[in-house]
LOVO-366326 format. One record per atom (N, C-alpha, C, O): x, y, z. Coordinates in pm, whole numbers. Example, Ala and Ser with C-alpha at 12.3 -4.5 7.8 and 13.67 -1.06 7.14 Angstrom:
BEGIN
{atom {1319 -569 780}}
{atom {1230 -450 780}}
{atom {1320 -330 780}}
{atom {1424 -332 846}}
{atom {1285 -225 708}}
{atom {1367 -106 714}}
{atom {1290 3 787}}
{atom {1341 114 804}}
END
This chain:
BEGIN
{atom {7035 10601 8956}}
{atom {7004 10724 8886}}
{atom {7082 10839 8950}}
{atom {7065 10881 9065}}
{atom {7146 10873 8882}}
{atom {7260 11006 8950}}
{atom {7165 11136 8953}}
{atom {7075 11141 8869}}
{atom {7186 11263 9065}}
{atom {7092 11348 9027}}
{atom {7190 11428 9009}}
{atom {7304 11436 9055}}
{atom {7089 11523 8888}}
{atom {7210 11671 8901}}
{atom {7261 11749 9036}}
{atom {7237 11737 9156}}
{atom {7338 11830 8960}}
{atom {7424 11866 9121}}
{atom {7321 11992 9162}}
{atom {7229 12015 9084}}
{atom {7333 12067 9274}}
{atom {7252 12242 9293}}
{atom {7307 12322 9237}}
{atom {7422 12335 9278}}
{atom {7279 12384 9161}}
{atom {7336 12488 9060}}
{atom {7366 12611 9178}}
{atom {7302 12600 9282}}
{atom {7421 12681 9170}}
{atom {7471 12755 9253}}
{atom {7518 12905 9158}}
{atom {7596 12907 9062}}
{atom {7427 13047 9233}}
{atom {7478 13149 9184}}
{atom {7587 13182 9260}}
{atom {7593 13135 9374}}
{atom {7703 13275 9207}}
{atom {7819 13290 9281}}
{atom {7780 13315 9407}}
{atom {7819 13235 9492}}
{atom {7696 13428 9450}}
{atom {7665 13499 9556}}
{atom {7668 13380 9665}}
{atom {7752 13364 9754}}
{atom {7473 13241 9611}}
{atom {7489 13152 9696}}
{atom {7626 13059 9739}}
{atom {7652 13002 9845}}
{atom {7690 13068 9634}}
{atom {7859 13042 9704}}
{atom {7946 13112 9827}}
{atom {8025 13090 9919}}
{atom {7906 13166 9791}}
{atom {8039 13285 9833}}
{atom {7969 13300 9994}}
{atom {8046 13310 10089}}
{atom {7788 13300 10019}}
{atom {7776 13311 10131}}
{atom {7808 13138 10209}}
{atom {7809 13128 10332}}
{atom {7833 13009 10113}}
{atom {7868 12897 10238}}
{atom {8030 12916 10281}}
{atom {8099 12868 10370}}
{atom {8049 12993 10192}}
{atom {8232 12979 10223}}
{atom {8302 12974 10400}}
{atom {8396 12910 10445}}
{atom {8195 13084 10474}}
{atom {8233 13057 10610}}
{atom {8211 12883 10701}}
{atom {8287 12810 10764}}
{atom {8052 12877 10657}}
{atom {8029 12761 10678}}
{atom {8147 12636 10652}}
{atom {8194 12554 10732}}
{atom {8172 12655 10522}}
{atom {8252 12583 10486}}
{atom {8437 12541 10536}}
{atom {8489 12430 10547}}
{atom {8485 12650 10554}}
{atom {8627 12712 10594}}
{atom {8572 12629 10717}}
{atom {8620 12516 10722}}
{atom {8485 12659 10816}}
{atom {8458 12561 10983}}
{atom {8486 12449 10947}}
{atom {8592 12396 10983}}
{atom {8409 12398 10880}}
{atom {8389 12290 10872}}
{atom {8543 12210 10805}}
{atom {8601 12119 10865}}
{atom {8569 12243 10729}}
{atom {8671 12237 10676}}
{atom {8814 12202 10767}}
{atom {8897 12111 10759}}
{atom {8802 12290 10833}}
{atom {8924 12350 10971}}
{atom {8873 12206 11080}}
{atom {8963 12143 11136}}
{atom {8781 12180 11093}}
{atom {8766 12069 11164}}
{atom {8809 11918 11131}}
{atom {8883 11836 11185}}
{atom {8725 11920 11011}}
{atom {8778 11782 10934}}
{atom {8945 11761 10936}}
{atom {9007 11659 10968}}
{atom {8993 11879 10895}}
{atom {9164 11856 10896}}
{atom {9172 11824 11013}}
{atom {9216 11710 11023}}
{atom {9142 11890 11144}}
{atom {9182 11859 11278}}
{atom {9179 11724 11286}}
{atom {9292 11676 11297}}
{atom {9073 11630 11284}}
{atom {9002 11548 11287}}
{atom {9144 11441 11201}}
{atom {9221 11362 11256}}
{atom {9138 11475 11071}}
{atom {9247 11399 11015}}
{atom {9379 11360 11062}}
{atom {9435 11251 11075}}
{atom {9419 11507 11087}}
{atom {9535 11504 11160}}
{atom {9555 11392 11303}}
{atom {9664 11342 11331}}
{atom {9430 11367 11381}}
{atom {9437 11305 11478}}
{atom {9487 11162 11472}}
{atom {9564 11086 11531}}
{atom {9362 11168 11320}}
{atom {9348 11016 11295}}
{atom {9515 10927 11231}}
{atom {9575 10819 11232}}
{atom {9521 11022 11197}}
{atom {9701 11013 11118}}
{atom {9787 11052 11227}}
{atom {9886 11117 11193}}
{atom {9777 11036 11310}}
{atom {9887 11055 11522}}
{atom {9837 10908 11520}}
{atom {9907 10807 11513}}
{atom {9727 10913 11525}}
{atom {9694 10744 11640}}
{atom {9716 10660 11540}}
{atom {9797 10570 11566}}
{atom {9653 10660 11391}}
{atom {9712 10511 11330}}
{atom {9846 10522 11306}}
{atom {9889 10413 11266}}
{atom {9943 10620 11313}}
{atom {10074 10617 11326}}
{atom {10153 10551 11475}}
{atom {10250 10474 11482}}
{atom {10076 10608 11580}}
{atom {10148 10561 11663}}
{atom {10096 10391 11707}}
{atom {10166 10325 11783}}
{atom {9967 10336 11647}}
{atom {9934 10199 11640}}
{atom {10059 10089 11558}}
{atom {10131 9994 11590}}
{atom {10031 10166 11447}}
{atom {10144 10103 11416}}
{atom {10299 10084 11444}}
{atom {10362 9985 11406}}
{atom {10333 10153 11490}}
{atom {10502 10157 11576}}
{atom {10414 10076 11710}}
{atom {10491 9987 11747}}
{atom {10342 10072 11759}}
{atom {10310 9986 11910}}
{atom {10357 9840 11831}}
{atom {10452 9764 11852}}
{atom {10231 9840 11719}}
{atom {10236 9687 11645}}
{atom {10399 9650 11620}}
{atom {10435 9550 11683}}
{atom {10493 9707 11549}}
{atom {10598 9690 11516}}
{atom {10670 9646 11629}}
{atom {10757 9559 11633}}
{atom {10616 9732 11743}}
{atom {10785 9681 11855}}
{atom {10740 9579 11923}}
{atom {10830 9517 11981}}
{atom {10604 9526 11943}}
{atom {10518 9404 11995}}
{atom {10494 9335 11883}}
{atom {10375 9303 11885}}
{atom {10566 9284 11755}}
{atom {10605 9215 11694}}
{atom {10740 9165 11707}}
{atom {10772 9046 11702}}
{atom {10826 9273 11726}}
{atom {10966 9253 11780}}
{atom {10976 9175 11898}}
{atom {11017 9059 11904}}
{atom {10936 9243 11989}}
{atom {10962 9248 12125}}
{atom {10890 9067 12116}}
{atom {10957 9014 12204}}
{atom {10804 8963 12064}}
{atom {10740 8863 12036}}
{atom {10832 8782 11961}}
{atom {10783 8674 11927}}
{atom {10941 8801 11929}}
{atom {10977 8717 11823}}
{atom {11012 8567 11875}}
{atom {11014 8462 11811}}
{atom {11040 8590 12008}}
{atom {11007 8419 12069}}
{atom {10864 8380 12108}}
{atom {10845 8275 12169}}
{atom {10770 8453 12077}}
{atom {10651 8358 12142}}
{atom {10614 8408 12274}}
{atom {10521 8352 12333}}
{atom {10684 8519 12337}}
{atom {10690 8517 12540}}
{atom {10551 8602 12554}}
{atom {10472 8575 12645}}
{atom {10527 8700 12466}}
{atom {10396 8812 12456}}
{atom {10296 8807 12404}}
{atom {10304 8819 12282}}
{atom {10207 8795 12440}}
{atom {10106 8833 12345}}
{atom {10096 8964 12289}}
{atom {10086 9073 12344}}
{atom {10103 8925 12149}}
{atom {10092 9088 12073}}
{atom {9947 9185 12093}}
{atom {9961 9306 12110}}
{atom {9862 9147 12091}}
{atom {9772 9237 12090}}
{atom {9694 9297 12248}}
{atom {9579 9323 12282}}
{atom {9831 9301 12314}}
{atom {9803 9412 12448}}
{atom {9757 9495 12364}}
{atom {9808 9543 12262}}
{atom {9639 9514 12422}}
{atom {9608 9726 12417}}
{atom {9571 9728 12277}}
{atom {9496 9825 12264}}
{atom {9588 9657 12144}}
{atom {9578 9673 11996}}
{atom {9418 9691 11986}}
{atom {9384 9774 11901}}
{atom {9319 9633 12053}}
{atom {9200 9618 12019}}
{atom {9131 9733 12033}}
{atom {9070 9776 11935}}
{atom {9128 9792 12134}}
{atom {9087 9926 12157}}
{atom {9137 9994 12065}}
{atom {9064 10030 11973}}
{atom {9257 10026 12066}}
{atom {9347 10117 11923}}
{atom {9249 10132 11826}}
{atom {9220 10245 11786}}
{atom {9187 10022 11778}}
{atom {9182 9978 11643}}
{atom {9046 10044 11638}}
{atom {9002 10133 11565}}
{atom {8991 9978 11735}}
{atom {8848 10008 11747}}
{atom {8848 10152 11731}}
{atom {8802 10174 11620}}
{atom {8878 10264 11794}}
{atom {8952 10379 11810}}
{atom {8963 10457 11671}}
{atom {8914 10561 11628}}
{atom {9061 10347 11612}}
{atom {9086 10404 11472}}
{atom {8953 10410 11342}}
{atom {8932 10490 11251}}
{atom {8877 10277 11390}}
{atom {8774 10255 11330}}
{atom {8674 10338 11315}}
{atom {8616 10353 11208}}
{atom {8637 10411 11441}}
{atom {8533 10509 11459}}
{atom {8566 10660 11425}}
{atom {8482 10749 11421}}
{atom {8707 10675 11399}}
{atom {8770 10764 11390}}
{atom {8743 10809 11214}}
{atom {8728 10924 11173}}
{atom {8744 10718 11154}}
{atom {8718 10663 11009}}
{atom {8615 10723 10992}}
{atom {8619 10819 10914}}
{atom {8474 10685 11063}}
{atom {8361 10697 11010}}
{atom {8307 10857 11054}}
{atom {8198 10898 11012}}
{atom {8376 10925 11124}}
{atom {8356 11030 11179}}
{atom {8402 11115 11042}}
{atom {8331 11204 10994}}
{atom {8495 11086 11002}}
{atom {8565 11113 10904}}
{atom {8481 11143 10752}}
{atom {8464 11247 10689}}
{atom {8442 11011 10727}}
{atom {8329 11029 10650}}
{atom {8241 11127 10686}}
{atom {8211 11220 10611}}
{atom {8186 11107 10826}}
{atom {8026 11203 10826}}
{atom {8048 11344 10801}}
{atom {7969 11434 10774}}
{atom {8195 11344 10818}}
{atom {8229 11510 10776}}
{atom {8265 11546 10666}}
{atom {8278 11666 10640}}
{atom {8287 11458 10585}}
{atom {8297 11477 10424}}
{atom {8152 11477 10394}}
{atom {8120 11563 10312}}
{atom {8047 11397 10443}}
{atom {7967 11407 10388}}
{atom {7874 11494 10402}}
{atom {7789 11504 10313}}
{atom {7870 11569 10506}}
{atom {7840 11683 10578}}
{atom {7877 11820 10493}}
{atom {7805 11919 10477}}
{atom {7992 11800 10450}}
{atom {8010 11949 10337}}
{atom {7946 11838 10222}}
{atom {7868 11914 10165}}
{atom {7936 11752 10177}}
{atom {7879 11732 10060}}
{atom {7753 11760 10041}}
{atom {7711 11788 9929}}
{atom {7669 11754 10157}}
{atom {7533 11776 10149}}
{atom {7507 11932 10119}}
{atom {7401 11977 10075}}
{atom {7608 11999 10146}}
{atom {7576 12168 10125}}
{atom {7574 12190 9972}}
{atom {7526 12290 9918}}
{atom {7633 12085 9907}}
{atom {7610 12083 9744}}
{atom {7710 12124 9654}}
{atom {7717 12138 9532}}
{atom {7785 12138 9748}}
{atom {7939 12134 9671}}
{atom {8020 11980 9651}}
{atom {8007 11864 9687}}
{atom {8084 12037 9594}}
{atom {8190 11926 9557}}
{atom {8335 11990 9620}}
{atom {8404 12091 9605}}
{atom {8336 11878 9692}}
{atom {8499 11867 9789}}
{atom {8634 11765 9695}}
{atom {8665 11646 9698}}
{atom {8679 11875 9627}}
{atom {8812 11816 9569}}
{atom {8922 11737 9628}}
{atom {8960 11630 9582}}
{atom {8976 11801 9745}}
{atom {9101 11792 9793}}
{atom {9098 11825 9935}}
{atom {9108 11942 9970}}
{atom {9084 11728 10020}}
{atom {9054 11756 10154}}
{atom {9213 11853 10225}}
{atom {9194 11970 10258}}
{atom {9300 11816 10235}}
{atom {9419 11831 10274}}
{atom {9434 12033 10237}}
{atom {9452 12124 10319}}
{atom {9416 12041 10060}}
{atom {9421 12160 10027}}
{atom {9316 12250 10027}}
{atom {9342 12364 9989}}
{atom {9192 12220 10063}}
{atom {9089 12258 10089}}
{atom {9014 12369 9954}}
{atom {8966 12482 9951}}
{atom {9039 12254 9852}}
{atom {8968 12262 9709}}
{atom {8850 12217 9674}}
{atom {8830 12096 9665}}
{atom {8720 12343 9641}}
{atom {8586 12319 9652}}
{atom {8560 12323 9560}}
{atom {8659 12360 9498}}
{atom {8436 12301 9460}}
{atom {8399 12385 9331}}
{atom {8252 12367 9390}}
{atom {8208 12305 9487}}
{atom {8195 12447 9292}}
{atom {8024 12462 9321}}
{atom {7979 12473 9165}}
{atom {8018 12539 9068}}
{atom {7899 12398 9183}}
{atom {7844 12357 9022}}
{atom {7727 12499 9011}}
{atom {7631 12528 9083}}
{atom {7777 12560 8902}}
{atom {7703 12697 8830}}
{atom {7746 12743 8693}}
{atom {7828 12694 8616}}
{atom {7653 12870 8681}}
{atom {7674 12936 8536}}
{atom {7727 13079 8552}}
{atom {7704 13163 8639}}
{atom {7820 13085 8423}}
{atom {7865 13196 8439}}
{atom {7886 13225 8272}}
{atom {7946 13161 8185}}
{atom {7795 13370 8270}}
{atom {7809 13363 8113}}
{atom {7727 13321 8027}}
{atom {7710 13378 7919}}
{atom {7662 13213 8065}}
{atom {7570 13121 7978}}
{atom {7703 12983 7970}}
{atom {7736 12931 7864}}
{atom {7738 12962 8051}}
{atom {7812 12855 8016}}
{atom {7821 12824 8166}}
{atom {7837 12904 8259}}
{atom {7805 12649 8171}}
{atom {7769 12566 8302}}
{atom {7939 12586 8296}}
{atom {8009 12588 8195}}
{atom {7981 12601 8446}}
{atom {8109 12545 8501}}
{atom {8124 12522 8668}}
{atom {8030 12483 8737}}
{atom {8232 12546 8711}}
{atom {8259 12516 8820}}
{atom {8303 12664 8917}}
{atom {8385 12744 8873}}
{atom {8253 12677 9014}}
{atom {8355 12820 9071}}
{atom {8402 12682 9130}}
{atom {8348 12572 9147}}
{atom {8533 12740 9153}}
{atom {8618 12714 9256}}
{atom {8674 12812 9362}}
{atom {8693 12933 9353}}
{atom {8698 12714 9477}}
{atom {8766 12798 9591}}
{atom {8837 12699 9661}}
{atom {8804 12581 9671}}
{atom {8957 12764 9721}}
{atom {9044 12717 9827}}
{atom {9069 12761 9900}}
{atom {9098 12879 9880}}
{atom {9079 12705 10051}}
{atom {9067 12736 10207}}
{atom {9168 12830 10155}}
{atom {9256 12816 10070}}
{atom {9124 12954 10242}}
{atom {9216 13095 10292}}
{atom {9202 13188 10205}}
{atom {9264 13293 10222}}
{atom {9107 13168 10082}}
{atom {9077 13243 10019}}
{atom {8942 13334 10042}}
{atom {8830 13283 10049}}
{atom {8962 13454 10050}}
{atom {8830 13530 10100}}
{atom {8670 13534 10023}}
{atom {8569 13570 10084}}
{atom {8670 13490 9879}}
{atom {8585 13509 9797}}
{atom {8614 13402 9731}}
{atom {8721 13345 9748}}
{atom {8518 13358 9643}}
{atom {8508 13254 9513}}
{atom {8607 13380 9416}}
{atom {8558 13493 9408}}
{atom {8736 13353 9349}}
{atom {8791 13455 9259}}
{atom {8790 13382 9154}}
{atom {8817 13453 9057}}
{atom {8772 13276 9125}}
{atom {8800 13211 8973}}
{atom {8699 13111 8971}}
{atom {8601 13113 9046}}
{atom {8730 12994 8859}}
{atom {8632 12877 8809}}
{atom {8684 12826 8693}}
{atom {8746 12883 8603}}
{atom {8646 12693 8708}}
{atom {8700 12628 8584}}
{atom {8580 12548 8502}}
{atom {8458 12558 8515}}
{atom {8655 12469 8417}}
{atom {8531 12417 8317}}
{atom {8496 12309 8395}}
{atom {8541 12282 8507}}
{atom {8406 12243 8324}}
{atom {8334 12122 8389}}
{atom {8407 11987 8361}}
{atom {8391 11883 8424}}
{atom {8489 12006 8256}}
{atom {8584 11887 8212}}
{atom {8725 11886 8273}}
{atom {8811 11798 8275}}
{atom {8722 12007 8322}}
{atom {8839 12051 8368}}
{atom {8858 12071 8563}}
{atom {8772 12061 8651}}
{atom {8973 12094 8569}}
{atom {9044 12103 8744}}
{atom {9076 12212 8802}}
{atom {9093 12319 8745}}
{atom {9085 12193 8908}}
{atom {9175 12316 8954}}
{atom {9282 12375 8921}}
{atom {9318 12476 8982}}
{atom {9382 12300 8776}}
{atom {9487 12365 8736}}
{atom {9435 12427 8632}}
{atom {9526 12469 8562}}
{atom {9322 12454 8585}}
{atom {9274 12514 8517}}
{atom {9160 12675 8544}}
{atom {9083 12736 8470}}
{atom {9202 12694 8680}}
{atom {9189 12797 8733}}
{atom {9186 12895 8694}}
{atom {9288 12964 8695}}
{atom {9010 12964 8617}}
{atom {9000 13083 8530}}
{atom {8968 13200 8604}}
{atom {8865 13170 8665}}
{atom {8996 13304 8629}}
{atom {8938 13449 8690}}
{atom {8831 13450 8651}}
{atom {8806 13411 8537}}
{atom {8722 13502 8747}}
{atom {8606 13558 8698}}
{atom {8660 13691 8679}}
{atom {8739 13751 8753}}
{atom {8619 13722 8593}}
{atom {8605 13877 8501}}
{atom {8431 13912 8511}}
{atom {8336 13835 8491}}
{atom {8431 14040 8546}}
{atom {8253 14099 8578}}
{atom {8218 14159 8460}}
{atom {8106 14208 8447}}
END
């Protein structure tokens, strides 16, 4: 059973936005890390595949930890997506830091949207619709 989303007046938007931008600013950190170490796992794997091609090495010096590493790295990952999800937004685009918040404006259900670095909720789109559909609120 799916539940509806929290309807959200702009205002209650506009005050998680700090919350959010933290949180936000972390998760990227967080990403970024995770995308260094499974990058540099993999070039380890590659040249201890090479460096193996007779049989003399065992490949998985040091790989297990990595992995393990990478694994937990994952789920951290999640708890922080899910962590802004619980605030009742919807997280579009982790990387570009594209939110919407399910509300009314007008008499008509839509979406505000916002993206990291932006000071205020300034626009919103429809409910069928995306972020390239990015409407101004007009007062």
């Amino acid at each position: 059973m799916k539940m509806r989303p929290k309807m959200f007046t702009l205002e209650e938007a506009n005050q998680l936005l700090p919350e959010i931008e933290s949180r936000l600013a972390g998760l990227l950190e967080k990403k970024e890390n995770y995308t260094r170490r499974h990058d540099e796992l993999l070039m380890h794997e590659l040249i201890a595949h090479a460096e193996n091609k007779d049989g003399l090495f065992p490949v998985a010096i040091g790989l297990d930890e990595e992995v393990r590493l990478l694994e937990t790295a994952i789920v951290n990952l999640e708890e922080d997506i899910r962590s802004i999800q619980a605030l009742g937004c919807v997280l579009r685009n982790v990387e570009r830091g594209w939110v919407d918040f399910f509300g009314e404006w007008k008499g008509e259900q839509i979406y505000f949207c916002w993206k990291r670095g932006e000071s205020s909720i300034q626009f919103y789109h429809p409910l069928k619709g995306d972020m390239s559909e990015r409407r101004p609120l007009v007062q």
